[in-house]
C-alpha positions in Angstrom: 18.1 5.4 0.3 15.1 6.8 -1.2 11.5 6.9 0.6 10.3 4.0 -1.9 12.9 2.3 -1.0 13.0 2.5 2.7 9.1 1.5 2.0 9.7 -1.8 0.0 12.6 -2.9 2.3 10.9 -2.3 5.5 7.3 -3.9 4.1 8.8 -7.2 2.3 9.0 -8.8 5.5 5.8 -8.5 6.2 4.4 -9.1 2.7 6.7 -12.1 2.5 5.1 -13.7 5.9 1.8 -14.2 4.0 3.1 -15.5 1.0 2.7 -19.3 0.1 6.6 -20.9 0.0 8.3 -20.3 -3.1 8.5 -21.4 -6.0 5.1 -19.9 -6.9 3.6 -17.5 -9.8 2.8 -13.9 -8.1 1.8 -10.8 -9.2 2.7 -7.6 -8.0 -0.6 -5.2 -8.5 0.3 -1.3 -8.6 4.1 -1.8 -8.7 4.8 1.5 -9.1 8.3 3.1 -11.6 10.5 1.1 -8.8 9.2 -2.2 -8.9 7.7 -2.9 -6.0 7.9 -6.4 -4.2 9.0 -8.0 -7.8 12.7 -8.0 -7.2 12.6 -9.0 -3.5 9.9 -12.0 -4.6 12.1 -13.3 -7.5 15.6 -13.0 -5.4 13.7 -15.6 -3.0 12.6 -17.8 -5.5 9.2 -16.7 -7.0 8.2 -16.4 -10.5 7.3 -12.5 -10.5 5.7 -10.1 -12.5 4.6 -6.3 -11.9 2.0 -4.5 -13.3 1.3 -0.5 -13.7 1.2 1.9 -16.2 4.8 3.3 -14.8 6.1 -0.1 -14.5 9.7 0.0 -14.9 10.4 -0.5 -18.7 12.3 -4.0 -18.3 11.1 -8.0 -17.9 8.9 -9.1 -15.9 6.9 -6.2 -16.1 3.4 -5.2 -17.8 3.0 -1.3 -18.3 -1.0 -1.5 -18.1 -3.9 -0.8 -16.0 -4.3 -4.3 -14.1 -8.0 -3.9 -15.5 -6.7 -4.3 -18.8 -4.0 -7.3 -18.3 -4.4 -10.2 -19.9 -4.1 -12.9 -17.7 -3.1 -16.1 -19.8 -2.1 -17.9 -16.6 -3.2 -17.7 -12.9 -1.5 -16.9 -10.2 -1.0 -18.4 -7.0 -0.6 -15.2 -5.2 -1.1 -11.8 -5.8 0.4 -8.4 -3.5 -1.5 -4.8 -3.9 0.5 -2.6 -1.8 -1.2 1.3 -1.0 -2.6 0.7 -4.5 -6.7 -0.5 -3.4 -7.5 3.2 -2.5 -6.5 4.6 -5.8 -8.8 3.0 -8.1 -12.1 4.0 -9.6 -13.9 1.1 -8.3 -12.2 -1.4 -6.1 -15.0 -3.6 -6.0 -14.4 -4.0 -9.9 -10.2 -4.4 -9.2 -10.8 -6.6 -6.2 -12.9 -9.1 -8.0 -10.5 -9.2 -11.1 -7.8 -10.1 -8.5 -10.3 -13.0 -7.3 -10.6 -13.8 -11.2 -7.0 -13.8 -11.5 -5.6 -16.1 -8.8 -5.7 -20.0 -8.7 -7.8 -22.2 -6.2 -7.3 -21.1 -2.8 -5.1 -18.7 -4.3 -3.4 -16.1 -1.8 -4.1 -12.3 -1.6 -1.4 -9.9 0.4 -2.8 -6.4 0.5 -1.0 -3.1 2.6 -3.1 -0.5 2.7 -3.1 3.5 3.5 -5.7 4.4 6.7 -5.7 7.9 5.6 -8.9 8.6 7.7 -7.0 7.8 11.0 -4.8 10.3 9.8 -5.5 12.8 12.4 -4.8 15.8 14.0 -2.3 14.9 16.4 -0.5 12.1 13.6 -0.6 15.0 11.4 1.2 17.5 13.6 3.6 14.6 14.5 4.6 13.8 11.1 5.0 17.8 10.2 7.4 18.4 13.1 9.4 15.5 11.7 9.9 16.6 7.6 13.3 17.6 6.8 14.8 20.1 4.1 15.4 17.8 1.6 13.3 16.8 -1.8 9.7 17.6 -0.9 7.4 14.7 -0.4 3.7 14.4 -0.4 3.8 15.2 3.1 5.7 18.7 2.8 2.8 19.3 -0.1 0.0 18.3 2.1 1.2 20.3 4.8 1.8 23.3 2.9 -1.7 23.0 1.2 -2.9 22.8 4.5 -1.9 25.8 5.5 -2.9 27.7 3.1 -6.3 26.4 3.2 -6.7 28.1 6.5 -9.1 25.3 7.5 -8.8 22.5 10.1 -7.0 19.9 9.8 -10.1 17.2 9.2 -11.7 19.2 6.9 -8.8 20.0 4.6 -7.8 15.7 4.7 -11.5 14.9 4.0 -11.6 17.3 0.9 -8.4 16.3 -0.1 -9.3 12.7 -0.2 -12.6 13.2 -2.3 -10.8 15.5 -4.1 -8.2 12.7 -5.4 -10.8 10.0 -5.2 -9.0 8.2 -2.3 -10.9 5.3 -0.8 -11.5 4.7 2.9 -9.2 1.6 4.4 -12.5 0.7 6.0 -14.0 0.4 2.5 -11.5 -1.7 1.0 -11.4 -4.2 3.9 -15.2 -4.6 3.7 -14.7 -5.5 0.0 -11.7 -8.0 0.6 -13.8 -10.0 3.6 -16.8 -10.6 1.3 -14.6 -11.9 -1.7 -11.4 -13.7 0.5 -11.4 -15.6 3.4 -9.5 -13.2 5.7 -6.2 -15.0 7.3 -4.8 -12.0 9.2 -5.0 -8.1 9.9 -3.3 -5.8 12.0 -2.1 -2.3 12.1 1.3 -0.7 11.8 3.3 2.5 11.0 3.5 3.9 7.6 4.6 7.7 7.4 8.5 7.0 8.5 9.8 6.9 5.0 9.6 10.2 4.4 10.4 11.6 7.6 13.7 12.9 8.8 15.9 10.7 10.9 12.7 8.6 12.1 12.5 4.9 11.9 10.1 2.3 11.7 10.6 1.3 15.4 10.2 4.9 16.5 6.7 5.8 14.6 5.5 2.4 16.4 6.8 3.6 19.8 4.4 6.8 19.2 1.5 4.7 17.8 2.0 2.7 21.3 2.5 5.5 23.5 -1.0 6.6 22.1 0.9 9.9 21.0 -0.2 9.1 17.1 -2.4 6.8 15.1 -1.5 3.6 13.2 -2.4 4.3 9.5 -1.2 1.3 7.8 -3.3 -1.8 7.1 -1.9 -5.1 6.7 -4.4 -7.8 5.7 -3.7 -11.2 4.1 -6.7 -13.9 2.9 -7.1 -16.8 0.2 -10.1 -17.3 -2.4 -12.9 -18.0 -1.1 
């Protein structure tokens, strides 16, 4: 099982717990070449679509920018997944979402804390990457290195550097547009570590060894 997929499998649970019942029109925002949450959503009944530029090439799928979708019919729910922080302006993408959903329409949204991704997570995660196909953790880490500078300084450069949003940012922006319904932390680096699971990155994050860098929030239209 790939990274992605250990993602999507482990997330759809949670994802799925702040959907409205199906049947119901949803849009996956930032599916990603894999699909996201659309197969999972339409093998439980919903009326699916995807959206992203490296959407898979197959139905139920839209290979745009979801700036530039035309949205002939709204949805009743909509699921951005670690895809807030990439944009140029999520103020912009967060309000087209608003635009795009029905009355009281639902919004699911996971997120990347990547400024709670500290010193000590950091070191956590690095003694736990195998030998396989490098990640974006092996890259970070070897860039890291040969930065020669500390740890906060490299992540805060990096950040700006790939225009990366702050969680904190992105949850102000979804509380003044939605009516927030729930948020709470949880672990989100186990996918690509070695032999580590879900269960054991939360036993770290509650033994206060490491920090919590995923965001799962969940509100309707204002």
């Amino acid at each position: 099982m790939t990274s992605a997929e250990r993602w999507l499998a482990a997330i759809w649970p949670v994802v799925q717990e702040s959907l409205p019942a199906p049947p119901g029109h949803v849009i996956d925002i930032g599916c990603g070449p894999h699909g996201g949450f659309v197969p999972f959503m339409r093998e439980s009944g919903y009326d699916a679509v995807g959206v992203d530029t490296e959407a898979p090439d197959a139905a139920h799928y839209h290979r745009v920018r979801f700036e530039e979708l035309e949205v002939r019919e709204r949805f009743d729910a909509a699921v951005a997944s670690t895809s807030l922080h990439h944009v140029s302006n999520p103020a912009l993408v967060i309000e087209r979402i608003a635009d795009a959903l029905k009355e009281a329409g639902v919004l699911v949204v996971v997120e990347w804390a990547w400024e709670d991704f500290d010193d000590d997570t950091a070191q956590w995660c690095f003694q736990r990457l195998g030998d396989g196909e490098p990640s974006w953790l092996h890259r970070r880490r070897d860039e890291w290195a040969a930065s020669g500078e500390a740890w906060p300084r490299y992540l805060r450069e990096w950040a700006k550097r790939e225009g990366i949003h702050p969680s904190g940012e992105i949850v102000r922006l979804l509380d003044e547009r939605f009516e927030r319904r729930s948020v709470a932390r949880g672990p989100s680096l186990f996918p690509d570590l070695a032999g580590t699971t879900e269960a054991e990155e939360q036993a770290a994050i509650d033994a206060g060894l490491i920090r919590a860098t995923r965001i799962d929030w969940a509100g309707t239209l204002r």
